[in-house]
C-alpha positions as a Markdown table, in Angstrom:
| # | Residue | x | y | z |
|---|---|---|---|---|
| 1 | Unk | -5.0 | 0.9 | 38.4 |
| 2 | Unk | -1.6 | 0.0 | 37.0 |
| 3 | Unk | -3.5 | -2.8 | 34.6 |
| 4 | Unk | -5.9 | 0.3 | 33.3 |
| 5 | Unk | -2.5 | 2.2 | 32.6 |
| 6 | Unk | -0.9 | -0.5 | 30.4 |
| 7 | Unk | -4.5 | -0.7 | 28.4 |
| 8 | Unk | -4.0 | 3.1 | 27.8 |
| 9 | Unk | -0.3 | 3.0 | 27.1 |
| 10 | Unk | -1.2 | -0.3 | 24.7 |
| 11 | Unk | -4.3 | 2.4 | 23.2 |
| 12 | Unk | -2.0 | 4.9 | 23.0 |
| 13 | Unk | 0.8 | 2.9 | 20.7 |
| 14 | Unk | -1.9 | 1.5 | 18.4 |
| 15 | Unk | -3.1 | 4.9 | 17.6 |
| 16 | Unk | 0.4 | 6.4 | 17.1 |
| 17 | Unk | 0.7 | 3.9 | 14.3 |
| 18 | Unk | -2.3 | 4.6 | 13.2 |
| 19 | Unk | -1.8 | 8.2 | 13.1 |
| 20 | Unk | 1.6 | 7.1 | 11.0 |
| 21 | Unk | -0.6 | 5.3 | 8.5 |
| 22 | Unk | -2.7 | 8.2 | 7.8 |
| 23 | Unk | 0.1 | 10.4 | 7.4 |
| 24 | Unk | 1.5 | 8.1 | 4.4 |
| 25 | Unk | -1.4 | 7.5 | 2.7 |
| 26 | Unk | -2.2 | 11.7 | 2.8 |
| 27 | Unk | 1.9 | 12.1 | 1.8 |
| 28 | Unk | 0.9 | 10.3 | -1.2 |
| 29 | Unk | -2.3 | 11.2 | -2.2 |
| 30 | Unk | -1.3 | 13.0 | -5.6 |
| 31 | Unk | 0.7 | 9.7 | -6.2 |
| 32 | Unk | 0.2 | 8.0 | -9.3 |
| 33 | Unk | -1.0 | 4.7 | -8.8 |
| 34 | Unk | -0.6 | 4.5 | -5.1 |
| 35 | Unk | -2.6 | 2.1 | -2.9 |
| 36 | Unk | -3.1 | 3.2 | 0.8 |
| 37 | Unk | -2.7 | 1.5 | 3.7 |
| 38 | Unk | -5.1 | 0.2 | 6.1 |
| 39 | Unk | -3.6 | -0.7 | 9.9 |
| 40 | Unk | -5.3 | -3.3 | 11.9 |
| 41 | Unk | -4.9 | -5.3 | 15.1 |
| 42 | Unk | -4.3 | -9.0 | 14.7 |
| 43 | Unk | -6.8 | -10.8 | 16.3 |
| 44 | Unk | -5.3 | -14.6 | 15.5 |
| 45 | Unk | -6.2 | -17.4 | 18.3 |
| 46 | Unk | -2.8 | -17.6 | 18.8 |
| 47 | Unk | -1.7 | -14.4 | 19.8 |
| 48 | Unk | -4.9 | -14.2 | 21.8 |
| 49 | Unk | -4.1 | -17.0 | 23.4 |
| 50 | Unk | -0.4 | -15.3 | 24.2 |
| 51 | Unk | -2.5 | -12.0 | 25.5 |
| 52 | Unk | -4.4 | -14.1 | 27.9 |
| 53 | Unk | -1.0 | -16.1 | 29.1 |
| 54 | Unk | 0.4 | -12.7 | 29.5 |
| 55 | Unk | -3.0 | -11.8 | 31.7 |
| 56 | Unk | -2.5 | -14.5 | 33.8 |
| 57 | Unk | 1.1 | -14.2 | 34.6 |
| 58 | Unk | 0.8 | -10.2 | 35.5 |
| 59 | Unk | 2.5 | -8.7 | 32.3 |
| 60 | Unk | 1.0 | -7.5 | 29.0 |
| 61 | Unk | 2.3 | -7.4 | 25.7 |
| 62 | Unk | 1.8 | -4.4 | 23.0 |
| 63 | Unk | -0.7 | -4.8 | 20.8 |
| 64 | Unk | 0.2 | -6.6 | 17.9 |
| 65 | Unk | -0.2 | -3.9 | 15.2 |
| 66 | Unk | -0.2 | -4.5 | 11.2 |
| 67 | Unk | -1.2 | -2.8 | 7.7 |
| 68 | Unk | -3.1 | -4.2 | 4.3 |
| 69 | Unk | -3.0 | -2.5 | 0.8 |
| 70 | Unk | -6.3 | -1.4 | 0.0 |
| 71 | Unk | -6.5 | -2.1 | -4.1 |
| 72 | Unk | -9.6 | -0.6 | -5.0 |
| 73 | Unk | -9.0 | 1.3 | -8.1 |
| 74 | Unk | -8.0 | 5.5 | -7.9 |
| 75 | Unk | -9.5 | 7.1 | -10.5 |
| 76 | Unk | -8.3 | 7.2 | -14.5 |
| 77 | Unk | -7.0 | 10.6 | -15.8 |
| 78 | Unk | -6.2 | 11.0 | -19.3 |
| 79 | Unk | -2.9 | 12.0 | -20.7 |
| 80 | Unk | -2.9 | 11.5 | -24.5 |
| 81 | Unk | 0.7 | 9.9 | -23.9 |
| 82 | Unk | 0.4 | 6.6 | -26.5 |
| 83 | Unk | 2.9 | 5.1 | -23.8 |
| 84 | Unk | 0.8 | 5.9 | -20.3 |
| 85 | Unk | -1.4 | 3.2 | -19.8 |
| 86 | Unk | -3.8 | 2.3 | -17.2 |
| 87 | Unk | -5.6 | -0.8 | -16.3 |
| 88 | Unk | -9.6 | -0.4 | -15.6 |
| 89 | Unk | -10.6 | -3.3 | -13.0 |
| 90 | Unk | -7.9 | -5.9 | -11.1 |
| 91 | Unk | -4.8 | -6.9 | -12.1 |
| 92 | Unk | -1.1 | -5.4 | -11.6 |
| 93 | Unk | 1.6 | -4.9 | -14.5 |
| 94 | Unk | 4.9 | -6.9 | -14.0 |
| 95 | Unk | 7.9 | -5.1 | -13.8 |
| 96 | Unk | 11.6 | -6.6 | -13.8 |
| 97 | Unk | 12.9 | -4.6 | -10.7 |
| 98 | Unk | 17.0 | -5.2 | -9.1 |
| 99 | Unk | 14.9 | -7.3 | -6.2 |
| 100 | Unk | 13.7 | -9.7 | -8.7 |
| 101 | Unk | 9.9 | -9.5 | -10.3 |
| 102 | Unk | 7.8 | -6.8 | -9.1 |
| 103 | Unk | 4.4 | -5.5 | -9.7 |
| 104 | Unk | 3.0 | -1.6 | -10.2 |
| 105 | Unk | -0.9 | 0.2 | -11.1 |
| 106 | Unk | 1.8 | 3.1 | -11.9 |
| 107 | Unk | 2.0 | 2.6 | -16.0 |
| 108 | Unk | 3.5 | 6.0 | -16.8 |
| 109 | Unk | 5.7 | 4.1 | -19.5 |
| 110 | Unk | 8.8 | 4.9 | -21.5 |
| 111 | Unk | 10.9 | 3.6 | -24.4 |
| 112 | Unk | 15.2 | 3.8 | -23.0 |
| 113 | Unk | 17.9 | 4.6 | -25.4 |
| 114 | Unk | 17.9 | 0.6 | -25.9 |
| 115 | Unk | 14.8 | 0.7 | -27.4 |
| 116 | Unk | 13.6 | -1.1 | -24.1 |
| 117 | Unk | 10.1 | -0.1 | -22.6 |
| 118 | Unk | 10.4 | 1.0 | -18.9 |
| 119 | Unk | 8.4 | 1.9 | -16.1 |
| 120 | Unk | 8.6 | 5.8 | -14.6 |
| 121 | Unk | 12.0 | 4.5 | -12.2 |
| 122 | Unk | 13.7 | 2.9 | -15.5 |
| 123 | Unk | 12.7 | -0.7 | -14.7 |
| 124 | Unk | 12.0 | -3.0 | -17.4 |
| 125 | Unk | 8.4 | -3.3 | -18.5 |
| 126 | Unk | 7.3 | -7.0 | -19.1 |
| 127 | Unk | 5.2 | -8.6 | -21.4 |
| 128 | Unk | 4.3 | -12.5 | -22.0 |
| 129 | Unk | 7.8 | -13.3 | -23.5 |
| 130 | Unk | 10.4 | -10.8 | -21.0 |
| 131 | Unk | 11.5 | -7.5 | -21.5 |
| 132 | Unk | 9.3 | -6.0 | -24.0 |
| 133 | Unk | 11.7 | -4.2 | -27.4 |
| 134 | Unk | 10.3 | -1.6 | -29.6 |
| 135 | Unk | 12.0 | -0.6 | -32.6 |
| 136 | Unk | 10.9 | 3.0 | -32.8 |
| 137 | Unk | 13.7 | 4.8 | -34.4 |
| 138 | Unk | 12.8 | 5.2 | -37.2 |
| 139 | Unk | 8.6 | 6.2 | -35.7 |
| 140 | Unk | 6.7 | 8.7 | -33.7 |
| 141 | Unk | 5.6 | 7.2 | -30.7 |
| 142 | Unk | 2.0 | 7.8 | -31.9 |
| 143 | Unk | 2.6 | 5.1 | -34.4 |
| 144 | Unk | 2.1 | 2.1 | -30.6 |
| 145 | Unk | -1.0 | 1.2 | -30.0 |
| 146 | Unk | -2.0 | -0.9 | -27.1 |
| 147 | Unk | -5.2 | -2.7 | -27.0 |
| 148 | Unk | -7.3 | -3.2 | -24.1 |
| 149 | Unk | -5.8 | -6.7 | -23.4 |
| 150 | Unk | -2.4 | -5.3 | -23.4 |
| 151 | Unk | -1.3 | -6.1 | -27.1 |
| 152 | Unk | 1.4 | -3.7 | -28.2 |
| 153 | Unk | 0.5 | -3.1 | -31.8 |
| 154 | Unk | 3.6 | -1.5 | -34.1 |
| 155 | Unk | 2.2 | -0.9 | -37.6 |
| 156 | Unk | -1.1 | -2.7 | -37.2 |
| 157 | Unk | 1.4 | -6.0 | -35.9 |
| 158 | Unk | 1.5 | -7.1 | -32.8 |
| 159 | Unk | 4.6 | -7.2 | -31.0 |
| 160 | Unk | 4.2 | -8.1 | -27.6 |
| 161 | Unk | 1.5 | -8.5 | -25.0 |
| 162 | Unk | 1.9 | -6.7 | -21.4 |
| 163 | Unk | 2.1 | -9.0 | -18.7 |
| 164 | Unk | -0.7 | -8.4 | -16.4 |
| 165 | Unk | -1.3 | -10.5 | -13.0 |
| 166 | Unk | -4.2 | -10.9 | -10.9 |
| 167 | Unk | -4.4 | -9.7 | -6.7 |
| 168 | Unk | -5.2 | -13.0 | -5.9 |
| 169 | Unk | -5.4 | -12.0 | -2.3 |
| 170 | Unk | -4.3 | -8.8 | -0.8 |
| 171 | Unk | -2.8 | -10.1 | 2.0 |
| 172 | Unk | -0.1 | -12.1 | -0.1 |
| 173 | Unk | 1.4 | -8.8 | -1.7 |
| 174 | Unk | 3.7 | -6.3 | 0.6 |
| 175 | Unk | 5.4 | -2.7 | -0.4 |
| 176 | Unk | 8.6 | -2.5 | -1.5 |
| 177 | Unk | 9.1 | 0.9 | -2.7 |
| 178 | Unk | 9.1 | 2.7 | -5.1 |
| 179 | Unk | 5.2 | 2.5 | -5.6 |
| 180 | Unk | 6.2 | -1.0 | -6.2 |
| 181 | Unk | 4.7 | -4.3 | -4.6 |
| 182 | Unk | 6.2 | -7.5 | -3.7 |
| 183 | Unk | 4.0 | -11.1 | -4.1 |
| 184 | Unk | 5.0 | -13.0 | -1.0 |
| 185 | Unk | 2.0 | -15.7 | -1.6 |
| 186 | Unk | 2.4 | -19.1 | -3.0 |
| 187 | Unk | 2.1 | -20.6 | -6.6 |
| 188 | Unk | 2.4 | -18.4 | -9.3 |
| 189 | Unk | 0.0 | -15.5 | -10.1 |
| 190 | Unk | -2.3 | -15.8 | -12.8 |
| 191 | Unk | -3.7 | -12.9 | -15.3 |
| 192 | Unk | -6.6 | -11.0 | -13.8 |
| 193 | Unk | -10.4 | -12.0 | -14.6 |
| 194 | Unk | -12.0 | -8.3 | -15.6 |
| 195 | Unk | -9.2 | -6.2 | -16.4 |
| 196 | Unk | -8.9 | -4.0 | -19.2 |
| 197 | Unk | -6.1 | -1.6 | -20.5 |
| 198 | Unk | -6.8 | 1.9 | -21.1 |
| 199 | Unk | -3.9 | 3.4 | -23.5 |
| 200 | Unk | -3.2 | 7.6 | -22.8 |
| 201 | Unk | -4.6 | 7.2 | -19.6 |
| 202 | Unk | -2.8 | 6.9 | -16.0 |
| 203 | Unk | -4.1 | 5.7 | -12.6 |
| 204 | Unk | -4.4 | 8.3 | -9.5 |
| 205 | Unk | -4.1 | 7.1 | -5.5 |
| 206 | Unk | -7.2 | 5.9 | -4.4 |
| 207 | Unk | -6.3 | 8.4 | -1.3 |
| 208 | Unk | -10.0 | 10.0 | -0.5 |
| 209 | Unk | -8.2 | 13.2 | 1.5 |
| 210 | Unk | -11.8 | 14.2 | 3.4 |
| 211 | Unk | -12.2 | 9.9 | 4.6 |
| 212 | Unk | -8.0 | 10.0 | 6.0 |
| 213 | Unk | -8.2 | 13.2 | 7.7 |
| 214 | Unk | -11.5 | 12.7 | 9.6 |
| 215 | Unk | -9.7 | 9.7 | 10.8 |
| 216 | Unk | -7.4 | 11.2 | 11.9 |
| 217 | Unk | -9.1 | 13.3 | 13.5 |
| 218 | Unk | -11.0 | 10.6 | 15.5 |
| 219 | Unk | -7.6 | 9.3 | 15.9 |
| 220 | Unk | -6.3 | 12.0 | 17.8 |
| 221 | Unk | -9.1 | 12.4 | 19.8 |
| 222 | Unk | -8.6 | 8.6 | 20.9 |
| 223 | Unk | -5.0 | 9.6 | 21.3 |
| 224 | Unk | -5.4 | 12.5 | 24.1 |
| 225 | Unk | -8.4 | 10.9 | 25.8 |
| 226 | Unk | -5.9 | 7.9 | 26.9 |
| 227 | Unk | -3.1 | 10.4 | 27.2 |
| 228 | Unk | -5.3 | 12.4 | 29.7 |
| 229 | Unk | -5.8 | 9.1 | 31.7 |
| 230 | Unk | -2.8 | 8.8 | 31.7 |
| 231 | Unk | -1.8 | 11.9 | 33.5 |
| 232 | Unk | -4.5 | 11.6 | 35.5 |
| 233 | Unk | -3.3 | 8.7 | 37.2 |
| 234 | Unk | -0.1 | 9.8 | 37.4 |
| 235 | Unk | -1.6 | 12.9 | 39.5 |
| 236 | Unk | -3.2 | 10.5 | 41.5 |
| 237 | Unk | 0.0 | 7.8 | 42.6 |
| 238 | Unk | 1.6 | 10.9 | 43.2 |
| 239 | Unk | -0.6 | 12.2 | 46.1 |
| 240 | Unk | -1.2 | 8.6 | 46.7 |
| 241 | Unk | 2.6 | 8.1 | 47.7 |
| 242 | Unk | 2.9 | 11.8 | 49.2 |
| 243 | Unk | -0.1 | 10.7 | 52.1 |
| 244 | Unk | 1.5 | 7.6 | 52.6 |
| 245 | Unk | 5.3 | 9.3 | 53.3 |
| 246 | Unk | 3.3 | 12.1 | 55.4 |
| 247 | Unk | 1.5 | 9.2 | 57.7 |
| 248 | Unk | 5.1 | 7.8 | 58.2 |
């Protein structure tokens, strides 16, 4: 009995993360850019092999609980802004964050009092050379164009080229904030195979609102089942050790 009460209680903590998940990807669902999260279990050798250990020995751990982005792409929406951009396939723009180089599908752009193109936080933009400068004072904004390869065009010149990088695994990239991601792989990222830039258009979250909340629906349901069980056993050690102090 006591070994079906930690499987509930283990149940019951998955699913409250879960639940947390959910919550996060529906806080964010008018987000621009935003990737959702995904929770899973790990199922690795090892830590089975620690579960079975565990077993043996009369104790069992918590489940080993984790999330993944989920890149597929949210839908574009255009703006008509010649500085919102939007990138049609893979790849991430690189931005130059205070925690070193960081990566964003949010390209709601701007040009600084520095004449310095930044992301929607302030962050320098980057293209293929750095920090990408635009000498618009003396132009309308309407006067930058950006190609679908990422060429910033100033006058019918090209000035710089966005620097775009490739989700070589999803695994390998974390959240940092800030609808910013981290690359915690190894090597250095290359540009993406298939991806194109869409100039006046922005990226939404690729939050589907209906698919989150009839999980968490389901969720829940998991949730109280185990919880009832729960309480039901508790009910039932109780009379259990109120006959055995009555016998005495």
């Amino acid at each position: 009995m006591l070994e079906r009460l930690k499987m509930a209680q283990h149940a019951m903590v998955s699913k409250m993360a879960q639940l947390q998940t959910i919550a996060n990807n529906l806080a964010n669902v008018s987000t621009t850019g935003f990737k959702r999260d995904e929770m899973f279990v790990h199922q690795l050798e090892t830590k089975i092999n620690e579960l079975q250990s565990a077993a043996s020995s009369g104790s069992m751990p918590l489940p080993i609980t984790g999330t993944k982005i989920e890149f597929e792409q949210g839908s574009l929406r255009g703006t008509g802004q010649p500085l919102d951009v939007a990138i049609s396939g893979d790849g991430l723009f690189a931005i130059e964050s205070p925690q070193g180089e960081a990566y964003t599908r949010d390209g709601r752009f701007a040009v600084n009092s520095e004449g310095v193109l930044t992301s929607v936080d302030g962050f320098a933009v980057l293209g293929e050379g750095g920090q990408i400068e635009l000498d618009i004072q003396n132009r309308k904004p309407t006067d930058i164009v950006i190609n679908d390869r990422g060429g910033i065009l100033v006058d019918g010149t090209i000035v710089e080229t966005l620097k775009l990088v490739g989700i070589d695994d999803p695994r390998n990239f974390e959240k940092m904030g800030g609808n910013l991601f981290r690359y915690t792989g190894d090597g250095e990222l290359a540009a993406p195979e298939n991806a194109s830039v869409r100039q006046g258009f922005v990226e939404g979250s690729n939050v589907n609102p209906i698919n989150e909340l009839v999980a968490m629906i389901e969720v829940h349901r998991v949730f109280e089942t185990n919880q009832k069980f729960i309480q039901q056993q508790d009910a039932l050690l109780g009379r259990a050790v109120s006959d055995i102090a009555r016998v005495r």
